[in-house]
N, C-alpha and C positions, 0 to 999 in steps of 0.2 A: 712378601708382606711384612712393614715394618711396624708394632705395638709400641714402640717406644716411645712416640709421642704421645699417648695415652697417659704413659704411668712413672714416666722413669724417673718426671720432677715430680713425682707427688710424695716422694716420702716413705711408699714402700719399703717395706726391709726384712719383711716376714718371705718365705716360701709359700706360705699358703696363701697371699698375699697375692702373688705374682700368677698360682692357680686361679686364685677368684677372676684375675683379671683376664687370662685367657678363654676364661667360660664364659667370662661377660662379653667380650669380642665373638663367639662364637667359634673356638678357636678349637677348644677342648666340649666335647659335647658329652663325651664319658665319662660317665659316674667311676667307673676302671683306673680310667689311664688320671684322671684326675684325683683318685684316694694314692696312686702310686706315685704320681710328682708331688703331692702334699709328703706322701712318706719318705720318698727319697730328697735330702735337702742339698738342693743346687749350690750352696754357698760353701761345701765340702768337696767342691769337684771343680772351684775357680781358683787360678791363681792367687795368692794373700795380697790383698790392696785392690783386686778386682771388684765393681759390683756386681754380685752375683745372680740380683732379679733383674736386671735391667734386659727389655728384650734384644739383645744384639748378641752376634758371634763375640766371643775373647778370646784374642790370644795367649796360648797357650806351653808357647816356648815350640822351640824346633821348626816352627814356619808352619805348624799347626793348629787349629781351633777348635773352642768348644762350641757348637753350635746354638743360635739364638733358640731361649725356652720353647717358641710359635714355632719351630721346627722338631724339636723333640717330642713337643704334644701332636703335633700331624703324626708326624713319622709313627709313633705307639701308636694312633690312632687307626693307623691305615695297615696296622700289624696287630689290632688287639685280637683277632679272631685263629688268628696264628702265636699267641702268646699264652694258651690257656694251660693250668696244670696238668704237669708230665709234659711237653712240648719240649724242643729243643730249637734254642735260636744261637745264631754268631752276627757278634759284631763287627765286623770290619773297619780297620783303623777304629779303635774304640776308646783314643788319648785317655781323657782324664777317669773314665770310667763309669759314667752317667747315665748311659745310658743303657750300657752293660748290666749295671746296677740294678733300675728299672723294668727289663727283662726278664733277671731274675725275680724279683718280687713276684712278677706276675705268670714265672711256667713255675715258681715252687720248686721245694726243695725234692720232690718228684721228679722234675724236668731237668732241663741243663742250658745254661749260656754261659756264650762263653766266648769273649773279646779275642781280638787278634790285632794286633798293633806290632808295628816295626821298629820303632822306636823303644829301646829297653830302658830307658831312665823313663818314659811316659808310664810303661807296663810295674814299674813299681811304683813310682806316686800314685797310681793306678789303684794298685793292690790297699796300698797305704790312705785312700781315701775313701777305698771300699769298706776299710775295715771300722772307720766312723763313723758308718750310714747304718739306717735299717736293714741293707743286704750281707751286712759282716758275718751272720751264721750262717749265708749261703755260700759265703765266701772258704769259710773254716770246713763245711759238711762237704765240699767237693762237686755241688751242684752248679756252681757260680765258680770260674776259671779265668785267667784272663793272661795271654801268651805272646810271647816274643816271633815275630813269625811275618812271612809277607802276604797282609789277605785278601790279597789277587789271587793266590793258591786255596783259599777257605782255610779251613781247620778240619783235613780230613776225619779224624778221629773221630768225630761225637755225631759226623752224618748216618744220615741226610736229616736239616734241617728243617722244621715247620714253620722259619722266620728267619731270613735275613735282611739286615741294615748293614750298607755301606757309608759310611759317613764321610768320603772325599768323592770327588767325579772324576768316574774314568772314561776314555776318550770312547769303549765300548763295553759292552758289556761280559765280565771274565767267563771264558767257557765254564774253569772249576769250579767256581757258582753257583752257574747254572747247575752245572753234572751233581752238586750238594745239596740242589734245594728237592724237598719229597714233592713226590705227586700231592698236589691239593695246599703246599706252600706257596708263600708270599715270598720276594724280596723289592726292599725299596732300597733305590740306587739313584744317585744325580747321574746323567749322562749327557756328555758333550765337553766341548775345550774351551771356548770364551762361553760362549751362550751355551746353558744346560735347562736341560730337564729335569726333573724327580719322575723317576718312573718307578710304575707300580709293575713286577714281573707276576704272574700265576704261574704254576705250572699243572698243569692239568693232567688226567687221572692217567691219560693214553701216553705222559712225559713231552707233550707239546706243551710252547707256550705260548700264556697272550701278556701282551705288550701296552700300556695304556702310560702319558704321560699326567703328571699330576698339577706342575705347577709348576715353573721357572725357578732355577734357584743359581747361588752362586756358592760353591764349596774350594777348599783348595783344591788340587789335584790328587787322586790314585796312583801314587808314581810309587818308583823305590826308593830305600832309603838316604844311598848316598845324592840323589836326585832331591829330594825334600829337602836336606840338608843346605843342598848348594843353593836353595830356593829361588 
């Protein structure tokens, strides 16, 4: 779903701006996720020269994107029950740091997120745009992380997670993921090669899971890094 015909010529230029308008689409229905994207400002987390409320993907250097805002408001959205303080979520491919960011705000400096990206020039612009945002003291306190790493493997360390987002699609879904997410976690993940999905993972009390598609999407690919590269 594309909002940009809505707002993009209107003038816009605020962040809370670009919230109002996703609430007004029906986009963002949380009072939550919508005080955390008003907190977190998107125009700290786009390339300089980019605009940064406008509803579309940007690129973001490396053959990489930051995802359209109507997708970072789903995605929290369909994570906020898994994002509550003391919780632990990872980001997967988590470029500019946005959503990472977001995260944090919302498990507290109680909980822990914590990005994983491949790319080591992204994982410190990263750091460096986190550290201008409202989540810079989560950044500094050690609750909020964000690591050079490939995360197809998760982020051992800080499991098992109560939320993970994948922000590229991979062709299936990574077993180590799965093996990371707790009983009673979420992960949202695009799945597929031309044509994907957003799927919504549970996994459930007994470590099964269920499987529900959410909505067609198009992301780059989960691949590695010298493979992104060659794009």
């Amino acid at each position: 779903m594309k909002l940009q015909q809505f707002w993009s010529g209107s003038g816009i230029n605020k962040n809370k701006g670009m919230v109002d308008n996703l609430q007004r689409y029906g986009i963002v229905t949380s009072t939550k996720v919508a005080e955390v994207m008003q907190n977190i400002d998107r125009a700290l987390f786009v390339p300089d020269g980019t605009p940064p409320y406008v509803d579309s993907p940007m690129a973001i250097g490396y053959n990489a994107t930051i995802s359209a805002p109507h997708m970072h408001g789903m995605c929290l959205q369909l994570l906020e029950n898994n994002l509550k303080p003391g919780m632990h979520a990872l980001d997967v491919g988590s470029g500019t740091g946005y959503l990472t960011a977001c995260f944090a705000l919302m498990v507290g400096p109680e909980g822990r997120a914590v990005g994983v990206e491949h790319i080591p020039e992204l994982v410190s612009s990263s750091q460096e745009n986190i550290q201008k945002s409202a989540a810079a003291p989560l950044l500094k306190d050690g609750s909020l992380s964000v690591h050079v790493g490939d995360g197809r493997q998760g982020w051992p360390e800080h499991a098992p997670y109560d939320a993970i987002h994948v922000g590229a699609a991979a062709p299936e879904i990574p077993q180590p993921l799965i093996d990371q997410l707790k009983p009673g976690g979420r992960m949202v993940i695009p799945v597929g090669n031309v044509f994907q999905d957003l799927k919504v993972i549970d996994k459930n009390s007994d470590g099964s899971i269920s499987v529900r598609s959410e909505t067609s999407v198009r992301y780059v690919p989960l691949t590695s890094r010298d493979a992104q590269l060659r794009g």
